[in-house]
Backbone of each chain as ProteinMPNN parsed JSONL, in Angstrom:
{"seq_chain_A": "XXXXXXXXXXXXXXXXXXXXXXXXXXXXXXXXXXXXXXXXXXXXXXXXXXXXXXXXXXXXXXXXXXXXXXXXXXXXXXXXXXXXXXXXXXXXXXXXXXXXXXXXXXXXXXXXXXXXXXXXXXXXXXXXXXXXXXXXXXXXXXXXXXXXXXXXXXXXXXXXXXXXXXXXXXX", "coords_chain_A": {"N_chain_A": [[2.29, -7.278, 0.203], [5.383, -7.71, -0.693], [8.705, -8.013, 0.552], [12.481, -8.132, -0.414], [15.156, -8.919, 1.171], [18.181, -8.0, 1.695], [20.084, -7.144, 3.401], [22.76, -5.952, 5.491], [24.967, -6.2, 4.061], [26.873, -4.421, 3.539], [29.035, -3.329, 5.826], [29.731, -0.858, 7.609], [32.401, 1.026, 9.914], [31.559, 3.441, 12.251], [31.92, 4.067, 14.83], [34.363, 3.069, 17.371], [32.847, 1.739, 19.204], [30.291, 1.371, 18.513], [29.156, -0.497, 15.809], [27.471, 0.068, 12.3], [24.793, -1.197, 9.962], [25.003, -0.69, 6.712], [22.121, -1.633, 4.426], [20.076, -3.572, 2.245], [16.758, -3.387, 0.918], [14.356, -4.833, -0.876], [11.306, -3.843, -1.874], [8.357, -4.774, -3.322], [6.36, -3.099, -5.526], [3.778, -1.859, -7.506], [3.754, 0.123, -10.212], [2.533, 2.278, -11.306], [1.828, 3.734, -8.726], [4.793, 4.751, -8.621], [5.026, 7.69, -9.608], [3.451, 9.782, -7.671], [5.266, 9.0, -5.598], [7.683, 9.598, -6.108], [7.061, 12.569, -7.367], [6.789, 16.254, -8.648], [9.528, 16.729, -10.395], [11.176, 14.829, -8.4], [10.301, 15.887, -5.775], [9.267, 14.504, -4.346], [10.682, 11.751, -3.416], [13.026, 12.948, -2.294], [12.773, 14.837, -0.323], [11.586, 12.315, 1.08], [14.098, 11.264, 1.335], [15.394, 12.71, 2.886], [14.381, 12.808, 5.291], [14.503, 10.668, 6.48], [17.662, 9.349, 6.103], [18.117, 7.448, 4.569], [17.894, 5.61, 1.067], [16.687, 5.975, -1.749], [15.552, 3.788, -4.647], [14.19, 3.479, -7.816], [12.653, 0.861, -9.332], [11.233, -0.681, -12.199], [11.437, -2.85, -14.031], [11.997, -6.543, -13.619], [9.263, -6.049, -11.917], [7.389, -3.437, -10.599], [8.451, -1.622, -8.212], [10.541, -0.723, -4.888], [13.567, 0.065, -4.104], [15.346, 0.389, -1.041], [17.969, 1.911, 0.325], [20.141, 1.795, 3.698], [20.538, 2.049, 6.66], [18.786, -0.114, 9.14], [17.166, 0.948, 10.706], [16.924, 3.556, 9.33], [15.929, 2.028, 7.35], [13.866, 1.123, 7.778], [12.242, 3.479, 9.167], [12.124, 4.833, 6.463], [10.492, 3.138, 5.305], [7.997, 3.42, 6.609], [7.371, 5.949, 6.282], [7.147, 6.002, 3.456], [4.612, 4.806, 3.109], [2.843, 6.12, 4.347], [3.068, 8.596, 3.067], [2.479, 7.812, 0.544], [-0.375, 7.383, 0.962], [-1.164, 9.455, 2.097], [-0.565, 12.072, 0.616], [-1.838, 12.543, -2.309], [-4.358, 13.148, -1.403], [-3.792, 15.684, -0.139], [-2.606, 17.018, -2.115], [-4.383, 17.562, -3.668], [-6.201, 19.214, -1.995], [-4.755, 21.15, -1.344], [-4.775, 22.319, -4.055], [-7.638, 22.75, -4.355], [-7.652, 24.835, -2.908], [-6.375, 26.805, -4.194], [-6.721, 26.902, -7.259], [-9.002, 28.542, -8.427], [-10.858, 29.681, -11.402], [-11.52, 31.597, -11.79], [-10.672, 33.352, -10.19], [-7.197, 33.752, -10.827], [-4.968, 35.712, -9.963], [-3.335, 36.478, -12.05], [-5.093, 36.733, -14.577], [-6.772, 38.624, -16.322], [-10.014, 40.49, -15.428], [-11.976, 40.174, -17.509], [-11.595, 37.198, -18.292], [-12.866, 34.32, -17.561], [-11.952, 31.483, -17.086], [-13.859, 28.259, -16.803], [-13.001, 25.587, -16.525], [-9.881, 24.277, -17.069], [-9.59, 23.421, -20.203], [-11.32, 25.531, -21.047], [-9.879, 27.595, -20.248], [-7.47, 27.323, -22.141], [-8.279, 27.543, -24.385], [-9.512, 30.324, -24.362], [-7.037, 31.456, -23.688], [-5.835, 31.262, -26.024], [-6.592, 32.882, -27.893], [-4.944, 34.958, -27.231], [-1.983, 34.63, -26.35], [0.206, 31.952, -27.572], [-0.339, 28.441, -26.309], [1.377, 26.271, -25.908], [1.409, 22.639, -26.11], [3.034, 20.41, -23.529], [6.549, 19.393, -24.513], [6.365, 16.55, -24.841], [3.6, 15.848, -25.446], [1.496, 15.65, -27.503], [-1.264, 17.238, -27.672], [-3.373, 19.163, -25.713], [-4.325, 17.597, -23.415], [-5.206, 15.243, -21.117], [-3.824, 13.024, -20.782], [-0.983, 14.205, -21.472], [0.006, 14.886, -18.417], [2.035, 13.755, -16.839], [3.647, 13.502, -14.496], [2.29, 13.251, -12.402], [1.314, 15.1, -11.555], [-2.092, 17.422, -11.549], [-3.948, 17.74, -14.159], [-5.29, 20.22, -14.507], [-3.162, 21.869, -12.988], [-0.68, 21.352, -14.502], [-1.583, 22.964, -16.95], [-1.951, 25.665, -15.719], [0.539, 26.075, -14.676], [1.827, 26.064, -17.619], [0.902, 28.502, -18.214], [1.872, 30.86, -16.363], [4.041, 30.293, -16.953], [4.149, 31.133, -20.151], [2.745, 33.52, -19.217], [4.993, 34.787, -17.982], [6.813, 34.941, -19.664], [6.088, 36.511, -22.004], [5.225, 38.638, -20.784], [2.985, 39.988, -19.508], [0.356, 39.176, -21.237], [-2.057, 40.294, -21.654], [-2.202, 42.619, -21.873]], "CA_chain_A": [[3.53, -6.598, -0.159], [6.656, -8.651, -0.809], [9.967, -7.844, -0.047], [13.256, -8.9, -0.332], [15.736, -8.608, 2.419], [19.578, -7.901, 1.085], [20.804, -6.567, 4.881], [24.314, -6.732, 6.404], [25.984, -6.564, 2.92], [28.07, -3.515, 3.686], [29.277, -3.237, 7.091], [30.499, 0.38, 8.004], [32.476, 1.57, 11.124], [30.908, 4.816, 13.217], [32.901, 4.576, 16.179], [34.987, 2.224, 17.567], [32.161, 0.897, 20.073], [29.194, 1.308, 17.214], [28.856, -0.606, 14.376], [26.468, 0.156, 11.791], [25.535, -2.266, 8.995], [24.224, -0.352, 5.761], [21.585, -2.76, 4.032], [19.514, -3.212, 1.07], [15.384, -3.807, 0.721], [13.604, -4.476, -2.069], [9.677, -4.094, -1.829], [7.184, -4.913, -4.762], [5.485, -1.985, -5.582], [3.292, -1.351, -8.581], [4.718, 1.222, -10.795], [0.997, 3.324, -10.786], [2.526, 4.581, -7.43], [5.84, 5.31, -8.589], [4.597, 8.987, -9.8], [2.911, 10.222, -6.473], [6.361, 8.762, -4.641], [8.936, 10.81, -6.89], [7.014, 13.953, -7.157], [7.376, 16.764, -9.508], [10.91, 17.207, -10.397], [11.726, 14.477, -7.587], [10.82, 16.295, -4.967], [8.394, 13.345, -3.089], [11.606, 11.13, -2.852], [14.152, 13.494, -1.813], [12.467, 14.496, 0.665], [11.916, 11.044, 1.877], [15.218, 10.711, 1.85], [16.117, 13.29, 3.998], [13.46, 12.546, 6.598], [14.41, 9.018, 6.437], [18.491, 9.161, 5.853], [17.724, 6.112, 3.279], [18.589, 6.146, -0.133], [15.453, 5.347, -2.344], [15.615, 4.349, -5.941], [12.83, 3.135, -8.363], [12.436, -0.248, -10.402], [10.091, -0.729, -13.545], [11.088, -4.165, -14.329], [10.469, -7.08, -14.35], [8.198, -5.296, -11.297], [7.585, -1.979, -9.855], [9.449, -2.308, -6.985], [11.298, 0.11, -4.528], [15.12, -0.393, -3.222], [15.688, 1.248, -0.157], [19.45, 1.361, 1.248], [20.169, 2.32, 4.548], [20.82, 1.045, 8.498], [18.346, -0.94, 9.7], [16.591, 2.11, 11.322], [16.701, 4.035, 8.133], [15.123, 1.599, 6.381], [12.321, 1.447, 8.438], [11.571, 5.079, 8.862], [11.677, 5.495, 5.142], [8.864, 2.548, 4.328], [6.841, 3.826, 7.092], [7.216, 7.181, 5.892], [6.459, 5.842, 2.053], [3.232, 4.743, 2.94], [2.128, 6.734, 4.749], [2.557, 9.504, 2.361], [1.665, 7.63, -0.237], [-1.772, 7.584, 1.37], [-1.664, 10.934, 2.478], [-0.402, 12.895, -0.542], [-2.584, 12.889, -3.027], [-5.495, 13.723, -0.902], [-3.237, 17.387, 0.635], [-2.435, 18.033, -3.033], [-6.033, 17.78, -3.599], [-6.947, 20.133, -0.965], [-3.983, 22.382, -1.982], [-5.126, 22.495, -5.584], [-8.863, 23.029, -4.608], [-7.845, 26.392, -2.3], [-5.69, 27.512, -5.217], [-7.274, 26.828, -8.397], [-10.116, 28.825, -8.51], [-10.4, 29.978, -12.525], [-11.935, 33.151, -12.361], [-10.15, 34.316, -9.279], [-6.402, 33.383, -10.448], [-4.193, 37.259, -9.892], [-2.851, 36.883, -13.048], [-5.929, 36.692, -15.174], [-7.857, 40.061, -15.991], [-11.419, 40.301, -15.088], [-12.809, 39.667, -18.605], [-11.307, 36.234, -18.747], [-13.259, 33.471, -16.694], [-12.79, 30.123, -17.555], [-14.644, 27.245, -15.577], [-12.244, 24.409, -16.551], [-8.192, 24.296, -17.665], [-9.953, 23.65, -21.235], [-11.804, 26.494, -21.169], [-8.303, 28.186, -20.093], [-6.144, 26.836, -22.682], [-9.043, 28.136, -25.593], [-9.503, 32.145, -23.813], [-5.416, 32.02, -23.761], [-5.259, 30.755, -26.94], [-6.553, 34.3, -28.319], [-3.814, 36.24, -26.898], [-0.627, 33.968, -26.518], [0.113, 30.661, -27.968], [0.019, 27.808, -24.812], [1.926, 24.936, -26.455], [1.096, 21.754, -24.947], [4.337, 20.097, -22.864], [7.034, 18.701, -25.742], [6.106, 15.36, -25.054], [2.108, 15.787, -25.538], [1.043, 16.295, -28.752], [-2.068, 17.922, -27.236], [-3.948, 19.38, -24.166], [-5.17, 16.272, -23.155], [-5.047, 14.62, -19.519], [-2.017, 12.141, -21.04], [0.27, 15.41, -21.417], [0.487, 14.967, -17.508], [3.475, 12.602, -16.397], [4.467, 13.217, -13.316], [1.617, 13.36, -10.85], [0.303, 16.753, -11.261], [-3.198, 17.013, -12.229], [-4.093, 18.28, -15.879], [-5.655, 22.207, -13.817], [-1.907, 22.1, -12.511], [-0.032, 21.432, -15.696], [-1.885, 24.275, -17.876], [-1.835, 26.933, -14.806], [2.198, 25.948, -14.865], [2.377, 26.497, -18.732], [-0.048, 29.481, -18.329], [2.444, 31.253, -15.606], [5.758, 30.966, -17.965], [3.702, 32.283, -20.78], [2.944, 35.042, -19.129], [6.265, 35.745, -17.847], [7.804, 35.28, -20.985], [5.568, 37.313, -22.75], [5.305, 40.322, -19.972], [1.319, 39.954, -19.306], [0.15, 39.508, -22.492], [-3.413, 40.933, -21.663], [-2.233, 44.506, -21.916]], "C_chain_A": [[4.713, -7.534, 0.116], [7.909, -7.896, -0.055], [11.277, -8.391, 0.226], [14.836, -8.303, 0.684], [17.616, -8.786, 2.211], [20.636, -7.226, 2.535], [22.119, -6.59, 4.736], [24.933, -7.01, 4.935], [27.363, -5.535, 2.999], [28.439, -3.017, 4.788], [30.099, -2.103, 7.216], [30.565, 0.848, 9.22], [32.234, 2.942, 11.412], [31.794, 5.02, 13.622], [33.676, 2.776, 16.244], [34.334, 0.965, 18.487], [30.838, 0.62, 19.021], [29.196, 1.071, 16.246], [27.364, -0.236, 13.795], [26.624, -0.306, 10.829], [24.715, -1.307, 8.038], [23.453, -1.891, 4.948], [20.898, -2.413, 3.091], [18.288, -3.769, 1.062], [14.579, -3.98, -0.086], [12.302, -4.848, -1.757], [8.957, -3.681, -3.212], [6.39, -3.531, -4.44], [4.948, -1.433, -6.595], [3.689, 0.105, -9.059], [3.522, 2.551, -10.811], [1.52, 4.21, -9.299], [3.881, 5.343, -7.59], [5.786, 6.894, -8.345], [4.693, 9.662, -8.617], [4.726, 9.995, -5.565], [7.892, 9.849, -5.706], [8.432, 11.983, -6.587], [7.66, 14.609, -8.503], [8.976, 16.963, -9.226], [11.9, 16.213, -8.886], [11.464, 14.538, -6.153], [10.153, 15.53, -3.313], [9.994, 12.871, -2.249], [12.824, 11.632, -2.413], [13.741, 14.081, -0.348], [12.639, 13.425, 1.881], [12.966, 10.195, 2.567], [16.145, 11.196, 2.4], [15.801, 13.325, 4.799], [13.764, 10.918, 7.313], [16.309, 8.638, 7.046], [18.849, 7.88, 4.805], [17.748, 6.712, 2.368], [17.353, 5.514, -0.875], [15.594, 4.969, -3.599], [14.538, 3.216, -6.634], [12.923, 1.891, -9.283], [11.318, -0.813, -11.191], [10.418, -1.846, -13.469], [12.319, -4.874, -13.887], [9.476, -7.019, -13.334], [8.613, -4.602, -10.627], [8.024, -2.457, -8.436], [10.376, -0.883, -6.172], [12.641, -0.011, -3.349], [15.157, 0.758, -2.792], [17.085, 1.086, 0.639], [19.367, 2.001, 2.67], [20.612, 1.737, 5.772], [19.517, 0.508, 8.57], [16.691, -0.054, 9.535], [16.039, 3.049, 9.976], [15.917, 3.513, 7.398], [13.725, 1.524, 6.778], [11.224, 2.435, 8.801], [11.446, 5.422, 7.679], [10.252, 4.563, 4.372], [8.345, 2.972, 5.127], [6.211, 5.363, 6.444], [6.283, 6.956, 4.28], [5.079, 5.566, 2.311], [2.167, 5.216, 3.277], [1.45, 8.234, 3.668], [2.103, 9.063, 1.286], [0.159, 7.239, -0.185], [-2.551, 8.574, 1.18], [-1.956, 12.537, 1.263], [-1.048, 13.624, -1.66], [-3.939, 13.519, -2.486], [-4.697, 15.322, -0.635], [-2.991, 18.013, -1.012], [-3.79, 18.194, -3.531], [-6.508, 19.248, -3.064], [-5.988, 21.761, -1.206], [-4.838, 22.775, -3.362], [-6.757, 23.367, -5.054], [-8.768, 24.575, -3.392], [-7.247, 27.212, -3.258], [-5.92, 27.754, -6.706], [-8.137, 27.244, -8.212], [-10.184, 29.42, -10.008], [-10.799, 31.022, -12.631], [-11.148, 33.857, -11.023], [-8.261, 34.514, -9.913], [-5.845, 35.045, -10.858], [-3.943, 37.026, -10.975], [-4.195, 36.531, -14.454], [-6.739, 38.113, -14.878], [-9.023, 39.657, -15.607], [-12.132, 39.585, -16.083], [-12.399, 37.939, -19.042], [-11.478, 35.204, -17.521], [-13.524, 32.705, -16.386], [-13.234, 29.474, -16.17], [-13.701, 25.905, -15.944], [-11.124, 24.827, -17.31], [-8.775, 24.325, -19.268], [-10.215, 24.958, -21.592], [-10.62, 27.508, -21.49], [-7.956, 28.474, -21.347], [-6.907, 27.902, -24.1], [-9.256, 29.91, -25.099], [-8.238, 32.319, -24.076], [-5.226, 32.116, -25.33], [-5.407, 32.585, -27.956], [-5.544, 35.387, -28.58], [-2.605, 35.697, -27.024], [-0.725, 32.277, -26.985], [0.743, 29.643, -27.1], [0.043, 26.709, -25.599], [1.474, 23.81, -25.266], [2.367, 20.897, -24.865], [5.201, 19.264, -24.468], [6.648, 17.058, -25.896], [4.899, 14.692, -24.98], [2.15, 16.353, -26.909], [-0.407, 17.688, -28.697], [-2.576, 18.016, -26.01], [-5.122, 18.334, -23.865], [-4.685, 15.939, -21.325], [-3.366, 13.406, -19.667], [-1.153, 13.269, -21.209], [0.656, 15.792, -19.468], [1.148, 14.052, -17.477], [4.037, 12.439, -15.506], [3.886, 13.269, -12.091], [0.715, 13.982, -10.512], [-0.263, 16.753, -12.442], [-3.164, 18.346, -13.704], [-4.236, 20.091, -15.652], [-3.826, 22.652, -13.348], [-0.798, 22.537, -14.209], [-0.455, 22.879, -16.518], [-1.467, 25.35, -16.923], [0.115, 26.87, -15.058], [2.704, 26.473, -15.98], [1.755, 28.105, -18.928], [1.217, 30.465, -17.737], [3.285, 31.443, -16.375], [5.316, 31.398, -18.963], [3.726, 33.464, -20.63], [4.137, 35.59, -18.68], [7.161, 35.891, -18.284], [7.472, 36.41, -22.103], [5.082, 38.906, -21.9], [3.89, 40.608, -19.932], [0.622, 40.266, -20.524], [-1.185, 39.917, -22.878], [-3.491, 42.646, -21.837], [-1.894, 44.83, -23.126]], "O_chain_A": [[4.859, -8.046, 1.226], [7.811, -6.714, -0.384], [11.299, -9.195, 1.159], [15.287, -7.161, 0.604], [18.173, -9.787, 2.662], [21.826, -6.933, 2.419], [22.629, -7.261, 3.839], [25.391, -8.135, 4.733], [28.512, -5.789, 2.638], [28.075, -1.842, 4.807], [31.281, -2.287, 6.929], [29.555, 1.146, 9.857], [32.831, 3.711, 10.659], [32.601, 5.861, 13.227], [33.567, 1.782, 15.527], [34.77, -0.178, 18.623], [30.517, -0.557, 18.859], [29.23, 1.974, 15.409], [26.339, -0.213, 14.475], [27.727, -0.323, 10.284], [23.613, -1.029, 8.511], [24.037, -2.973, 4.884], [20.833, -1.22, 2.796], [18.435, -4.981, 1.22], [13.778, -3.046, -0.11], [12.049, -5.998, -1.399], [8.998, -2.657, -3.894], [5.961, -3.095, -3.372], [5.481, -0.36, -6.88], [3.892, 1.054, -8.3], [3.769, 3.654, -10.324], [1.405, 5.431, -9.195], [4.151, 6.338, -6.918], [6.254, 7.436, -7.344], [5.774, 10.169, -8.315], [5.216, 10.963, -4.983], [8.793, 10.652, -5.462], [8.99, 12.647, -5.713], [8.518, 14.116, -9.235], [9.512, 17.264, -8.159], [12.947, 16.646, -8.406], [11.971, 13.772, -5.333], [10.308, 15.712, -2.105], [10.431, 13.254, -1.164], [13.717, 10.831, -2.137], [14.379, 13.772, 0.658], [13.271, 13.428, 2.937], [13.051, 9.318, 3.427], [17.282, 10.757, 2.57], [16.551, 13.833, 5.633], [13.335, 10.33, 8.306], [16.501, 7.936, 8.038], [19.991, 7.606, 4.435], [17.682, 7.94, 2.311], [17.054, 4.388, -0.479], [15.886, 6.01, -4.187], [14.148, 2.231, -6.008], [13.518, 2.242, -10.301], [10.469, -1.465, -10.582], [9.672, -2.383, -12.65], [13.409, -4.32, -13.74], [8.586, -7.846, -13.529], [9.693, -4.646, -10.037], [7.87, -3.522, -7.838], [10.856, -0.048, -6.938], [12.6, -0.136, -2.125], [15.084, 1.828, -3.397], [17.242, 0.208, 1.487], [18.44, 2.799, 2.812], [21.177, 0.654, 5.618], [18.972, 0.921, 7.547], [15.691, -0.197, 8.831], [14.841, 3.173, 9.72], [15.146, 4.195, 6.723], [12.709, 1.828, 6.155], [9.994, 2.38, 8.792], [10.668, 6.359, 7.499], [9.439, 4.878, 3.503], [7.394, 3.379, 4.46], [5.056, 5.732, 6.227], [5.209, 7.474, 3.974], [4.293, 6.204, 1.611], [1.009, 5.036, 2.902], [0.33, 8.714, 3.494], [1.229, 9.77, 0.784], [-0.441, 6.83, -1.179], [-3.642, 8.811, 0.663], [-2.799, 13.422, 1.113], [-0.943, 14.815, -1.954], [-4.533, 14.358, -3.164], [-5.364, 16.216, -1.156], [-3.131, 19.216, -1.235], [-4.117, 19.354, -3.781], [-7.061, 20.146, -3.699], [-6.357, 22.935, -1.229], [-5.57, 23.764, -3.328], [-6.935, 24.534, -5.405], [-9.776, 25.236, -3.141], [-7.563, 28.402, -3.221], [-5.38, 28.684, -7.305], [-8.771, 26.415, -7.559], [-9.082, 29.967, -10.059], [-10.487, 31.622, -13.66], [-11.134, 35.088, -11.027], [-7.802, 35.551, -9.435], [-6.23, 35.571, -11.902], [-4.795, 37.769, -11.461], [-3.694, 35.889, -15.377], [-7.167, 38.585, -13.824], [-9.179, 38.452, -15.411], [-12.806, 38.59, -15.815], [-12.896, 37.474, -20.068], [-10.627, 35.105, -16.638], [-14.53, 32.431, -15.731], [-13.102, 29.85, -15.005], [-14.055, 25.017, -15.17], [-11.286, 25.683, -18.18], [-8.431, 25.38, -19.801], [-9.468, 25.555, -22.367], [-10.403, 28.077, -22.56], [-8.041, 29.62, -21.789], [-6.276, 28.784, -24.682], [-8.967, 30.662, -26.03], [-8.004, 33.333, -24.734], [-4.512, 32.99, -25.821], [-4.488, 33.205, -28.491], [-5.322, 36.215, -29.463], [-1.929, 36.247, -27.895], [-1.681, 31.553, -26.706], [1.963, 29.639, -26.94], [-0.984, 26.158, -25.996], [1.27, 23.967, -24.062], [2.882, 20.581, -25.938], [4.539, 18.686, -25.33], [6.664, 16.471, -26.978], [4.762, 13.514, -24.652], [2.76, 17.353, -27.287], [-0.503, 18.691, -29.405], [-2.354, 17.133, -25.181], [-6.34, 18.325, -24.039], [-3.864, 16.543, -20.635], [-2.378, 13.177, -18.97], [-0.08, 12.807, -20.819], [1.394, 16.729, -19.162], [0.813, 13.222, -18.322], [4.856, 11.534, -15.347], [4.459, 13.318, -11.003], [-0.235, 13.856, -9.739], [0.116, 16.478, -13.58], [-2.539, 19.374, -13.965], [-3.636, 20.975, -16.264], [-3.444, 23.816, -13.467], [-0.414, 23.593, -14.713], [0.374, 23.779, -16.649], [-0.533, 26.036, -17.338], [0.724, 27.763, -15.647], [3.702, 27.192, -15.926], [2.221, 28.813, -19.82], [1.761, 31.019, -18.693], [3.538, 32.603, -16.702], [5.958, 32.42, -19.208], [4.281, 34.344, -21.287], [4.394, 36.77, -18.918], [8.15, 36.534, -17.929], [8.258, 37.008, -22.838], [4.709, 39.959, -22.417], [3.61, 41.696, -20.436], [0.319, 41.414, -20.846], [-1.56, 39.954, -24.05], [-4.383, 43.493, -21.897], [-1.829, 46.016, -23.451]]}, "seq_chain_B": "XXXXXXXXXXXXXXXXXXXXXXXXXXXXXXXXXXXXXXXX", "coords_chain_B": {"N_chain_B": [[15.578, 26.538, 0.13], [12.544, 28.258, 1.404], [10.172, 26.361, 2.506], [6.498, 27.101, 2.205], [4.493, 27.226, 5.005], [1.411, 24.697, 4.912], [-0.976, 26.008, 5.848], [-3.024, 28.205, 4.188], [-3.16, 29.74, 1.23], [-1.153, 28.754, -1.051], [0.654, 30.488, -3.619], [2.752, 30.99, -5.497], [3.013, 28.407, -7.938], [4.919, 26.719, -8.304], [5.17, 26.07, -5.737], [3.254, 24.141, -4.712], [3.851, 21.288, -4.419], [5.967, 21.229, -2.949], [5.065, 21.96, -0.661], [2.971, 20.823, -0.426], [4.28, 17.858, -0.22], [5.979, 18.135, 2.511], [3.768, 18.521, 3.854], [3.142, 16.356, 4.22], [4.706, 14.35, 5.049], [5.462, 15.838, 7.681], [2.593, 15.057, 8.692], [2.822, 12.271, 8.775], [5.087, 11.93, 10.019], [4.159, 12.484, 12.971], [1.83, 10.54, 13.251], [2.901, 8.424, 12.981], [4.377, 8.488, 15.882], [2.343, 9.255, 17.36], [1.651, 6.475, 17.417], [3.745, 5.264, 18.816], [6.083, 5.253, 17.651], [9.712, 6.001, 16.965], [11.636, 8.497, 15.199], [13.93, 8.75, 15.294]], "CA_chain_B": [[14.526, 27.149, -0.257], [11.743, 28.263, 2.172], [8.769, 26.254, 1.903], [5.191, 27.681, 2.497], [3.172, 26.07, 5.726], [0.406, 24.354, 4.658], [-2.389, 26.463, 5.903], [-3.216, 28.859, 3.298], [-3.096, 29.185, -0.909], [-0.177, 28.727, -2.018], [0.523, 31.336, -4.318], [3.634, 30.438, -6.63], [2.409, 27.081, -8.069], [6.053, 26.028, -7.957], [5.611, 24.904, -4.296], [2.431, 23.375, -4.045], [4.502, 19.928, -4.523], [7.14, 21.258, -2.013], [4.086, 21.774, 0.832], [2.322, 19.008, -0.012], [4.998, 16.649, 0.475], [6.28, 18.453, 3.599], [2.557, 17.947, 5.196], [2.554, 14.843, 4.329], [5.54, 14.242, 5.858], [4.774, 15.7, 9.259], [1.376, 13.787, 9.233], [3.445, 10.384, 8.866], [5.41, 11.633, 11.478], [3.104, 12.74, 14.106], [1.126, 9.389, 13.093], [4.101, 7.621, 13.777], [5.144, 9.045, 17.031], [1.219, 8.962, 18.126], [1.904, 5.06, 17.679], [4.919, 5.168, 19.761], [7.457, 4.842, 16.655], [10.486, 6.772, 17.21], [12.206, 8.811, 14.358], [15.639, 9.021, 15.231]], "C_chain_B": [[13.292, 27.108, 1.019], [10.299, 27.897, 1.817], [7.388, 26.453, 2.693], [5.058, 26.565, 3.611], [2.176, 25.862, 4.78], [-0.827, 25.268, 4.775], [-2.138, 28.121, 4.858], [-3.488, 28.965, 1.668], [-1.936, 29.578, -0.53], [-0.026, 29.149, -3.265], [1.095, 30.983, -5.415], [3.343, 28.926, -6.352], [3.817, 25.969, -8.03], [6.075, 24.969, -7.133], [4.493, 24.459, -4.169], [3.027, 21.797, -4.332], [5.3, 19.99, -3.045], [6.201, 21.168, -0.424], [3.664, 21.036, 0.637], [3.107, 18.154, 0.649], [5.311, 17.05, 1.985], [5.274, 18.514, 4.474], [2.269, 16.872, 4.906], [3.285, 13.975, 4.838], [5.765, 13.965, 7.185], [3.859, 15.029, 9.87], [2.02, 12.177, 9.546], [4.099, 10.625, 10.064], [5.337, 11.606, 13.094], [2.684, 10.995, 14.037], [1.952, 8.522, 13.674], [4.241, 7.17, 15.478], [3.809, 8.828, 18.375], [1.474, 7.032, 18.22], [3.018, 4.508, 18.531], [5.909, 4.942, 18.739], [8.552, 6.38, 17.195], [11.811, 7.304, 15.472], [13.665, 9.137, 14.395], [16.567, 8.133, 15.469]], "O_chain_B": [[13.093, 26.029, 1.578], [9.47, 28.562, 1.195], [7.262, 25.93, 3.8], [5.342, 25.381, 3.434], [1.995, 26.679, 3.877], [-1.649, 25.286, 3.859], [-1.183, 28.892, 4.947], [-4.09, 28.069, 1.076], [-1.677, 30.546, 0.184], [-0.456, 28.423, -4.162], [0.4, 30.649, -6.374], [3.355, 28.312, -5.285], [3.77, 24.761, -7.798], [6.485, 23.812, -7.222], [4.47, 24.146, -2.979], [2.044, 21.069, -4.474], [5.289, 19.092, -2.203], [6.518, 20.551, 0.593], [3.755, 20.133, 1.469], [2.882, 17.706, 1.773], [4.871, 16.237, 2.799], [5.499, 18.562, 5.684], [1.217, 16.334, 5.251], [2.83, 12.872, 5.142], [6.045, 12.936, 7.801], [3.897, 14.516, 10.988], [1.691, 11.289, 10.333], [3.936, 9.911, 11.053], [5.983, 11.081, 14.001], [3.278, 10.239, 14.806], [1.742, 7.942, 14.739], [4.222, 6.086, 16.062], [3.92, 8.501, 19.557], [1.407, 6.507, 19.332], [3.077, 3.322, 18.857], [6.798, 4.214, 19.182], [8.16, 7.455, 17.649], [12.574, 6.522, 14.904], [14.343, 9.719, 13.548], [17.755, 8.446, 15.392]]}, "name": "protein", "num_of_chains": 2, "seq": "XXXXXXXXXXXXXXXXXXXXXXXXXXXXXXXXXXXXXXXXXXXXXXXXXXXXXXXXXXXXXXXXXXXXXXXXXXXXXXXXXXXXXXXXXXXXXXXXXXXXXXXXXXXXXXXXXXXXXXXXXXXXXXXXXXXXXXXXXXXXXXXXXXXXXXXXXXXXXXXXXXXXXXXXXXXXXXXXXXXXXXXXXXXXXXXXXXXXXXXXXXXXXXXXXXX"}
């Protein structure tokens, strides 16, 4: 892991006995990770950057890469923090997903409808309401995810505002 | 917004992003803290 060390560029007074220097970090970081570190809707790196007080922001090119601003201190609690969760993360949404996804148990599904995979899903729904796949998927495919969350996530998500646009459309 | 502990299902699929990250969070910072790092 590279990175590049931009410190001590903006020197801001606290107190009159405490300086603190805001600084800048850039670490190489394949863009395959970016995902998992944002989070749906953001909400990996905002986090991070309220656990942290560091300011995080993301670089595609010319490599994935992640600038972290902050004090010193800040900056250091927010890469420890990044890697850690980017370790940790995907395994807890894992473990979330696999107590919550069950397809024949989910409350909003009647009895008679019991798929065994999001496919299955998308073709039983398709009967009753019409489950568009996201505007920027042409179809229910595994590429119509984009931000992290797995393909059983995405449909259950479009499944949910279906039905609560359409007022349980099994009755 | 109040987000779910970890132990349980997570009902509205909303927050399983919002608990994940927030136990994955605490684990870094326990992990941390078990190493002697200090978060503040």
């Amino acid at each position: 892991m590279f990175s590049t060390d931009y410190a001590n560029i903006c020197p801001r007074s606290l107190s009159s006995e405490q300086k603190e220097v805001i600084g800048v970090k850039r670490y190489e970081m394949d863009v395959k990770y970016h995902g998992i570190l944002l989070g749906k809707k953001g909400v990996t790196v905002k986090a991070l950057e309220k656990a942290s007080g560091a300011t995080i922001r993301f670089e595609t090119s010319p490599q994935g890469a992640l600038i972290i601003m902050g004090t010193d201190n800040q900056r250091q609690v927010a890469w420890k923090l990044i890697t850690s969760v980017q370790a940790t993360l995907p395994k807890i949404l894992s473990q979330i997903r696999d107590q919550n996804i069950r397809f024949s148990h989910h409350p909003l599904l009647p009895n008679s409808c019991s798929p065994s995979s999001p496919f299955q899903l998308v073709e039983h729904l398709g009967a009753c309401i019409c489950l568009s796949p996201p505007k920027h998927a042409t179809a229910w495919t595994d590429s119509a995810c984009e931000h992290g969350e797995s393909f059983t996530e995405l449909v259950w998500c479009h499944f949910e505002q279906a039905w609560r646009t359409h007022d349980n459309p099994f009755i | 917004m109040t987000i779910p502990s970890f132990e349980g299902r997570v009902v509205n699929q909303d927050q399983v992003w919002p608990v994940a990250v927030n136990e994955a969070i605490i684990r870094a910072k326990q992990e941390s803290e078990e190493q002697g790092d200090s978060f503040k």
